[in-house]
KOLGU-4560 file (N, C-alpha, C; in nm, 3 decimals, padded with zeros to 5 digits):
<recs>
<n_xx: -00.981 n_yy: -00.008 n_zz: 05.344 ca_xx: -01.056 ca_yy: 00.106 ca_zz: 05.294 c_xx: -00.966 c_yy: 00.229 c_zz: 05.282 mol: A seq: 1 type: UNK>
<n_xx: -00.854 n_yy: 00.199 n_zz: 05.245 ca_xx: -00.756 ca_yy: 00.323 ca_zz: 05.216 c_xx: -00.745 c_yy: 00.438 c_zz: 05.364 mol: A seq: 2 type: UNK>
<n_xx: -00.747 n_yy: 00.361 n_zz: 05.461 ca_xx: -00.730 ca_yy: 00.392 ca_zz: 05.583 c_xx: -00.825 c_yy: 00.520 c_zz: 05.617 mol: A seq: 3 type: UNK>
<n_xx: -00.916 n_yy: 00.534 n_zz: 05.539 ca_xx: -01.055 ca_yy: 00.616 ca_zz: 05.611 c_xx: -01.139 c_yy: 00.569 c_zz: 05.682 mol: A seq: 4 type: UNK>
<n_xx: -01.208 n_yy: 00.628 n_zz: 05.804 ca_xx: -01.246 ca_yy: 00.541 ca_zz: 05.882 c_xx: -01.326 c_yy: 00.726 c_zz: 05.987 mol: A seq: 5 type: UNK>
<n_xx: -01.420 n_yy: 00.620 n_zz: 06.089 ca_xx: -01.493 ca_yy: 00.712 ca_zz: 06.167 c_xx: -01.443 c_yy: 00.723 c_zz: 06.264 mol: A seq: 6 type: UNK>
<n_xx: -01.481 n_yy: 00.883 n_zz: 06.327 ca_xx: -01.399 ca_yy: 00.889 ca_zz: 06.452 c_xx: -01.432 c_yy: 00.998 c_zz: 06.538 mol: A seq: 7 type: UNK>
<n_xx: -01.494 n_yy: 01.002 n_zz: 06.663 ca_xx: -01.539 ca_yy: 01.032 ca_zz: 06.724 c_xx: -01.434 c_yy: 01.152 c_zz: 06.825 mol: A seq: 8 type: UNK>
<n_xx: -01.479 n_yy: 01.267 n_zz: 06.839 ca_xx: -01.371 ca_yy: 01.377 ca_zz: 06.898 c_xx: -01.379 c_yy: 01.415 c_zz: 07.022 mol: A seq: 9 type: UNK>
<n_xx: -01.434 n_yy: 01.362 n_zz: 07.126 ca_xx: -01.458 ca_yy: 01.431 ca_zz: 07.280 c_xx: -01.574 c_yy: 01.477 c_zz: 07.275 mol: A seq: 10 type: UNK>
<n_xx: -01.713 n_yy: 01.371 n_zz: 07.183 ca_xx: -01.812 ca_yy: 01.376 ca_zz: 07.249 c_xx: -01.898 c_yy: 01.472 c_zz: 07.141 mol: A seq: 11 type: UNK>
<n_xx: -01.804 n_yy: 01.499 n_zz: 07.041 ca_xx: -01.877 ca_yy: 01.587 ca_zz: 06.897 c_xx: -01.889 c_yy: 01.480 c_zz: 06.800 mol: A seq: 12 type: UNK>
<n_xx: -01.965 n_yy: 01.511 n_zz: 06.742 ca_xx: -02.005 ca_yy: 01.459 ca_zz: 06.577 c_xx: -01.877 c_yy: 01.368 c_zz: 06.527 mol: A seq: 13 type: UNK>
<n_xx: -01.896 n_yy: 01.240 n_zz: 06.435 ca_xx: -01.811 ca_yy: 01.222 ca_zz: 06.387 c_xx: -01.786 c_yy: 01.250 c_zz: 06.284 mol: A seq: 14 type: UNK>
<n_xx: -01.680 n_yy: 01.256 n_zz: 06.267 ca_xx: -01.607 ca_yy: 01.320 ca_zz: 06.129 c_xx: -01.508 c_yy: 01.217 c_zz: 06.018 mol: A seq: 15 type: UNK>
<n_xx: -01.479 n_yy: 01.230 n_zz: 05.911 ca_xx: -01.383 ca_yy: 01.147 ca_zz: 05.839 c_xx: -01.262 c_yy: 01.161 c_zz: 05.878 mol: A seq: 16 type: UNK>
<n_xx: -01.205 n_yy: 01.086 n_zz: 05.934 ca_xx: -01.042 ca_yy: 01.073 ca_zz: 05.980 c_xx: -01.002 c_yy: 01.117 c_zz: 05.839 mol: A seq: 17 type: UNK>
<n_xx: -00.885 n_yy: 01.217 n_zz: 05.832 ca_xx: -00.791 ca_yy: 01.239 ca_zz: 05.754 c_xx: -00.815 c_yy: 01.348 c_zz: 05.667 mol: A seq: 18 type: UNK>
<n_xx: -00.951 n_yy: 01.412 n_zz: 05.675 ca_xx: -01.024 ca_yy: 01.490 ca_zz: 05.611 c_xx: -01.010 c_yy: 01.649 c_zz: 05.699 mol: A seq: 19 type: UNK>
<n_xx: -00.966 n_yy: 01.714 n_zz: 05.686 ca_xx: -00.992 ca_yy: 01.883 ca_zz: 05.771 c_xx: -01.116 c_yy: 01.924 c_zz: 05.706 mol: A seq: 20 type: UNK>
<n_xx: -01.127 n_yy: 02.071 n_zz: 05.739 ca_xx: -01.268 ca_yy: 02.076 ca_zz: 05.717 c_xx: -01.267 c_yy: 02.153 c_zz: 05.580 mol: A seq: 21 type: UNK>
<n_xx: -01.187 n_yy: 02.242 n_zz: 05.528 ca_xx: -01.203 ca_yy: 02.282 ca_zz: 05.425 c_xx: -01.225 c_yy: 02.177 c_zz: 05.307 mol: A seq: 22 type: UNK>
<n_xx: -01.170 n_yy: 02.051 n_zz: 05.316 ca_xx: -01.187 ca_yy: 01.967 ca_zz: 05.225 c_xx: -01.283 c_yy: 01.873 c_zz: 05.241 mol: A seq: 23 type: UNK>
<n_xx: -01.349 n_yy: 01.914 n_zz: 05.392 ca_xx: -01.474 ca_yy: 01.883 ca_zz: 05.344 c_xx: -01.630 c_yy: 01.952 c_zz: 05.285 mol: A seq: 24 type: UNK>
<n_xx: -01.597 n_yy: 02.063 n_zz: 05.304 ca_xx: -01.634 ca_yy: 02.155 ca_zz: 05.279 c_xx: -01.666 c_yy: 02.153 c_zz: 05.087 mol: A seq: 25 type: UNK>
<n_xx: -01.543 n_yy: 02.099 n_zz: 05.082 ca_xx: -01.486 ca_yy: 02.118 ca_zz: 04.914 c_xx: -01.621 c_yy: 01.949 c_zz: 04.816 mol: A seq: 26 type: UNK>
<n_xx: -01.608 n_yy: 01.898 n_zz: 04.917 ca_xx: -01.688 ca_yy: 01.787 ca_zz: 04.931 c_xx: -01.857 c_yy: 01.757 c_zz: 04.918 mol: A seq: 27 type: UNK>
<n_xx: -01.891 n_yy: 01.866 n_zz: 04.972 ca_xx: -02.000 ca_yy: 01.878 ca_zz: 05.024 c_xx: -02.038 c_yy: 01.984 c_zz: 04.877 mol: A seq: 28 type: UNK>
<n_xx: -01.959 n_yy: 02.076 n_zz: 04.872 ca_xx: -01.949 ca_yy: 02.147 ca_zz: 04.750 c_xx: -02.020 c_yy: 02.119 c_zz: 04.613 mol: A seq: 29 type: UNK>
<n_xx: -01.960 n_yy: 02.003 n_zz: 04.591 ca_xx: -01.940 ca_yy: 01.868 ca_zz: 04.482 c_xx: -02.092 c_yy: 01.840 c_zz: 04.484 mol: A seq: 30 type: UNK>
<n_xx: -02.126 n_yy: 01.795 n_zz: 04.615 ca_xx: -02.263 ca_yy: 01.736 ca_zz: 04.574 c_xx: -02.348 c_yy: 01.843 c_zz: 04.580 mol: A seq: 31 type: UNK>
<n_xx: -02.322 n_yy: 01.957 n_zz: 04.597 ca_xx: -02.421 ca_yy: 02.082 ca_zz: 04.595 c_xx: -02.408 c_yy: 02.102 c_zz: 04.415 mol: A seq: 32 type: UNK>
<n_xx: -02.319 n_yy: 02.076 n_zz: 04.384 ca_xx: -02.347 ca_yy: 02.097 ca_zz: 04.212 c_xx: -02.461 c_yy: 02.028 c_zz: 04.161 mol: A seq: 33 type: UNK>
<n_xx: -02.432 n_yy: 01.857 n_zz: 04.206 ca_xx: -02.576 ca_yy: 01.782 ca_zz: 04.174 c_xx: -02.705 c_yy: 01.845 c_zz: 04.148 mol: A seq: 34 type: UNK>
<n_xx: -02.721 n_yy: 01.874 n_zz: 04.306 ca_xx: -02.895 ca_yy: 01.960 ca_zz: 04.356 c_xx: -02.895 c_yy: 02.052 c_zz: 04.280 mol: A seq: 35 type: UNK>
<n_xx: -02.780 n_yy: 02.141 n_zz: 04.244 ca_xx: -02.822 ca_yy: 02.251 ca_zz: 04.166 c_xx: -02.851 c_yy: 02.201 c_zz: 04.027 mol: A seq: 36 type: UNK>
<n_xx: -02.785 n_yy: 02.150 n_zz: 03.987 ca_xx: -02.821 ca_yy: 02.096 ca_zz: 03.840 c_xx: -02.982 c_yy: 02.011 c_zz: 03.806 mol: A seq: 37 type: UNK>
<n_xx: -03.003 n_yy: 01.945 n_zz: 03.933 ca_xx: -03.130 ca_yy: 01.857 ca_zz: 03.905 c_xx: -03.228 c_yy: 02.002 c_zz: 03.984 mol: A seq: 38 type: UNK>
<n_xx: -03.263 n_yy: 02.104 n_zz: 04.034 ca_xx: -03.336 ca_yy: 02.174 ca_zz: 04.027 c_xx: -03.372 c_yy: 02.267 c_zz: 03.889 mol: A seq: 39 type: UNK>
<n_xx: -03.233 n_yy: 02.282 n_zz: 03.866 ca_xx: -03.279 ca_yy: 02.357 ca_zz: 03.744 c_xx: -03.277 c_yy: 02.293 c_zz: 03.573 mol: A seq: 40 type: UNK>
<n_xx: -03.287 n_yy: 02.147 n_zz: 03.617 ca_xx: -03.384 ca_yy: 02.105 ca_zz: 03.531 c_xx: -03.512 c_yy: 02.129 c_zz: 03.465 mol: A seq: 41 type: UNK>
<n_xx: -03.611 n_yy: 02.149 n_zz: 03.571 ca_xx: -03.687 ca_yy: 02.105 ca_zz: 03.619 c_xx: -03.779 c_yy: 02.319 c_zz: 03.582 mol: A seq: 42 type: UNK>
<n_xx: -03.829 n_yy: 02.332 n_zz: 03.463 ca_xx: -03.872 ca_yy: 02.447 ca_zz: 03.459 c_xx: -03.984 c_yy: 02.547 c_zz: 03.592 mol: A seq: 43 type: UNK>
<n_xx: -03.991 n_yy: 02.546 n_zz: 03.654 ca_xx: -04.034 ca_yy: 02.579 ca_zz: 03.746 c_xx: -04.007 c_yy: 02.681 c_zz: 03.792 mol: A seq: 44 type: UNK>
<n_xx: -04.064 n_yy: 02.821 n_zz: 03.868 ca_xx: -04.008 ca_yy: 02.910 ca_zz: 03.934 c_xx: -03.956 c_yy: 02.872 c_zz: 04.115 mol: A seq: 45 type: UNK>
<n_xx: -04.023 n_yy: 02.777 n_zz: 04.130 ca_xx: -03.988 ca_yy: 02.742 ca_zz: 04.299 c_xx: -03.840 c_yy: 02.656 c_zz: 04.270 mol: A seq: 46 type: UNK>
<n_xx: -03.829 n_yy: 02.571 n_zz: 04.151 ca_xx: -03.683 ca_yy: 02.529 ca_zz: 04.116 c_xx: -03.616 c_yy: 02.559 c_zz: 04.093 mol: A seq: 47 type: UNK>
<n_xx: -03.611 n_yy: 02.688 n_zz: 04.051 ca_xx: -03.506 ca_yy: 02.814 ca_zz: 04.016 c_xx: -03.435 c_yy: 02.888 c_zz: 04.142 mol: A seq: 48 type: UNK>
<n_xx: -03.608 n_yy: 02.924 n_zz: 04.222 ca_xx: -03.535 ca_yy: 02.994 ca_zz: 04.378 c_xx: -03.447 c_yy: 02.890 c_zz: 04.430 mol: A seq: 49 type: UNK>
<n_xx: -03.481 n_yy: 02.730 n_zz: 04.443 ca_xx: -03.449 ca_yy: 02.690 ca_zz: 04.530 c_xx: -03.276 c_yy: 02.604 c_zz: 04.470 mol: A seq: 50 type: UNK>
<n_xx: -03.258 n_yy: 02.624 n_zz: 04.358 ca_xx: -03.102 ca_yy: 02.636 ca_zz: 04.291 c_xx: -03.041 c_yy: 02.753 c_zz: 04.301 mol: A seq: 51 type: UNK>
<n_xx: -03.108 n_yy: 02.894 n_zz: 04.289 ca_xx: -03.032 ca_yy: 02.974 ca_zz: 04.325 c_xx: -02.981 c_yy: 02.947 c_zz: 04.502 mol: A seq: 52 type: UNK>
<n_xx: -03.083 n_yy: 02.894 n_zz: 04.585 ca_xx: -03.031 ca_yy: 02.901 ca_zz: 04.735 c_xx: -02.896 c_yy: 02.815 c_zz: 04.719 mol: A seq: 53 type: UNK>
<n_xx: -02.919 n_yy: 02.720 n_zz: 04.668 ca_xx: -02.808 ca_yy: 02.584 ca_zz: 04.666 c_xx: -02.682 c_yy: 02.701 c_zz: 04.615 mol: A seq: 54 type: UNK>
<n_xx: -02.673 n_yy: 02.768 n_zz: 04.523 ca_xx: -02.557 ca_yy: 02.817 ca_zz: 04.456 c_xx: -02.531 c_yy: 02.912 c_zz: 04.557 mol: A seq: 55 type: UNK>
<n_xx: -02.580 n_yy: 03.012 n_zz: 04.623 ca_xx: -02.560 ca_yy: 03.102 ca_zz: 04.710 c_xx: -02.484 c_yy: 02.991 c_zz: 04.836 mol: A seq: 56 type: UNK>
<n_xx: -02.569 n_yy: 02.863 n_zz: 04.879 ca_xx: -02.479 ca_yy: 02.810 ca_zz: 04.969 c_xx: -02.346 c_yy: 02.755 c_zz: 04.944 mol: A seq: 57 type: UNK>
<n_xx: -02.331 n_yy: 02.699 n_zz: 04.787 ca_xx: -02.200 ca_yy: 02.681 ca_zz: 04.780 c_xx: -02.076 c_yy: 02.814 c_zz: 04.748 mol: A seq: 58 type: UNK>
<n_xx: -02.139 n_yy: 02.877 n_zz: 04.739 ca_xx: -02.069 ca_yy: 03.049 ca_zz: 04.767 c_xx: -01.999 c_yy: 03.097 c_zz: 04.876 mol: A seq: 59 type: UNK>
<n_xx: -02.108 n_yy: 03.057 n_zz: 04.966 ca_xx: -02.054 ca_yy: 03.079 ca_zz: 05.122 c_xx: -01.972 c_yy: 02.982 c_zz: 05.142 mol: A seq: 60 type: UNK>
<n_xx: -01.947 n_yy: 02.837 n_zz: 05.109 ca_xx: -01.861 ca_yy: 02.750 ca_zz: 05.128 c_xx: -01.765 c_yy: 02.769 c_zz: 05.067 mol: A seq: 61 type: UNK>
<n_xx: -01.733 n_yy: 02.811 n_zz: 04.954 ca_xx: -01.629 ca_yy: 02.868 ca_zz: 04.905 c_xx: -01.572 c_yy: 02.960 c_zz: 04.969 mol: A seq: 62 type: UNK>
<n_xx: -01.637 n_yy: 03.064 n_zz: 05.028 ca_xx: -01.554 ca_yy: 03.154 ca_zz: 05.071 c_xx: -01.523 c_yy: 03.080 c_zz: 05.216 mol: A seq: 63 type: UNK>
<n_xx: -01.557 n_yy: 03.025 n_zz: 05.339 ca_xx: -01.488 ca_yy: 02.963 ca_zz: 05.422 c_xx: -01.436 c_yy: 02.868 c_zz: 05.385 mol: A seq: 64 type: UNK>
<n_xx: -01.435 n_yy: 02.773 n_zz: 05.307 ca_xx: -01.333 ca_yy: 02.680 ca_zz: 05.226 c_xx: -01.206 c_yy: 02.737 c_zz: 05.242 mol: A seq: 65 type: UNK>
<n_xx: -01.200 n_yy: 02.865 n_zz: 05.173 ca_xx: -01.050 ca_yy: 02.931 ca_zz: 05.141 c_xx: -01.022 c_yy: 03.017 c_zz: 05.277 mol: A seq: 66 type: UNK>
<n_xx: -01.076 n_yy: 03.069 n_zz: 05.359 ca_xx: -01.075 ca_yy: 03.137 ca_zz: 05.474 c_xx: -01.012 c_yy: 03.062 c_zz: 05.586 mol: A seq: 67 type: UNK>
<n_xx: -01.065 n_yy: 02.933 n_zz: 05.622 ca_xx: -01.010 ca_yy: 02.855 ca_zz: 05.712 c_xx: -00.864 c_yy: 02.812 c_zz: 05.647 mol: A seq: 68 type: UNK>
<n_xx: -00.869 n_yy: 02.741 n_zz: 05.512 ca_xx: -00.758 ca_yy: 02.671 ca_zz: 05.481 c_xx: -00.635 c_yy: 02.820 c_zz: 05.486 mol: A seq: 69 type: UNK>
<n_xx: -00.694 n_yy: 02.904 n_zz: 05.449 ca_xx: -00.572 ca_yy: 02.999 ca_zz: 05.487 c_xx: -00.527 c_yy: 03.029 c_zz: 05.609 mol: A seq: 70 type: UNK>
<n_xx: -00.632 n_yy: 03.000 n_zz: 05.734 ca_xx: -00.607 ca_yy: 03.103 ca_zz: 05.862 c_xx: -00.529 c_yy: 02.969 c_zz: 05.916 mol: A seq: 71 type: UNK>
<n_xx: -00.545 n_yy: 02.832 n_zz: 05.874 ca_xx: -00.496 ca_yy: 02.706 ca_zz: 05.913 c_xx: -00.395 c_yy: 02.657 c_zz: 05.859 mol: A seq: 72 type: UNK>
<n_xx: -00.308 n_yy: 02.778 n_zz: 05.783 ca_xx: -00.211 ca_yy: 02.753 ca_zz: 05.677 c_xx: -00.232 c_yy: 02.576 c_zz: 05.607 mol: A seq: 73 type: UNK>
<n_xx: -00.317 n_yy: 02.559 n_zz: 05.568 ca_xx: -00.321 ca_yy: 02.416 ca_zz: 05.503 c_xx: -00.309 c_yy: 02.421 c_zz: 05.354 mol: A seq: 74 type: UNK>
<n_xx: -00.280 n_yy: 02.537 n_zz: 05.295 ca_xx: -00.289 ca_yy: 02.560 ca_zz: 05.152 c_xx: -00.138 c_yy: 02.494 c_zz: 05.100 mol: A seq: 75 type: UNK>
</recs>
């Protein structure tokens, strides 16, 4: 499996071996485009608020995306 694999940290959540977090972050990102796109399909005013939330959250992920990967020199 291209040496990805699960892995457990001292009792926290597992995480994707090989993955830091900005890139997962970057990940998670990706599929926030989806939700946003299939809400605002969908003419509705509650589908609109609730794509604008999705876009506002991938906002904030963007900005710690680039925040960590900088303070973690991983760029």
């Amino acid at each position: 499996m291209l040496g990805v694999g699960f892995s457990s940290v001292s009792g926290r959540s597992a995480k994707i071996s090989g993955m830091n977090l900005p890139n997962q972050l970057t990940i998670a990102r990706c599929g926030m485009t989806v939700v946003f796109v299939a809400f605002m399909s969908f003419e509705n005013f509650y589908c609109y608020f609730l794509a604008y939330l999705v876009f506002i959250g991938a906002a904030v992920t963007d900005y710690y995306d680039g925040k960590i990967a900088r303070r973690d020199g991983l760029l």
